[in-house]
N, C-alpha and C positions, 0 to 999 in steps of 0.2 A: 443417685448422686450423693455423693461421701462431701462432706466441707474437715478438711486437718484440723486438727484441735490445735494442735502446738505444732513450731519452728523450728526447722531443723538451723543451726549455724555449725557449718562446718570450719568458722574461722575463732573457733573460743580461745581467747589467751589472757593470762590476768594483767591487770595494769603495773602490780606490783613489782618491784625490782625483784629478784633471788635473792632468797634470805641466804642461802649456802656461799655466797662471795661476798658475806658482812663474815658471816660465822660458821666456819667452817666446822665446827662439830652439830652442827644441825642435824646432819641427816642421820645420826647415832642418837641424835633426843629423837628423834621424831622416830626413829626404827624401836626404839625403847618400851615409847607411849604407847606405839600400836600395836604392842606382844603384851601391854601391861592390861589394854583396855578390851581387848578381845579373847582373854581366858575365863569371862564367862561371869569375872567378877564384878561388874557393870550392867547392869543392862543397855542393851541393844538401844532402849526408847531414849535414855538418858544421854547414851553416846550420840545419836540424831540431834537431840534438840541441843547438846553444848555445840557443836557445827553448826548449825544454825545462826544460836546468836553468835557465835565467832567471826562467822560471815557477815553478819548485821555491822558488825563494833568493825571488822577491816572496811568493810565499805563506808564508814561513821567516820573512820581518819583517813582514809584514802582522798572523803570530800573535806576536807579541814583545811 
């Protein structure tokens, strides 16, 4: 007999409003960012942990 480690949720959605219908050139930063930080010159570990705490600091002002 198996006990699940982890929850599946199949209802995930962010609290946050769309940042693309404040600013509509978002999705060309962010297409930008992700051609700039995936040619190799970053590492991979570095690029994990700024996500990270990016995620920490959006949950920090989401509760404010």
């Amino acid at each position: 007999m198996s006990t699940p480690t982890t929850t599946q949720q199949d209802n995930l959605q962010s609290r946050l409003p769309d940042p693309s219908q404040f600013i509509p050139e978002i999705a060309e930063i962010a297409g930008a960012m992700f051609k700039a930080t995936q040619n190799g010159s970053i590492p991979q570990t570095t690029i994990s942990l700024v996500q990270i705490r990016s995620g920490q600091d959006v949950r920090l002002a989401a509760a404010l």
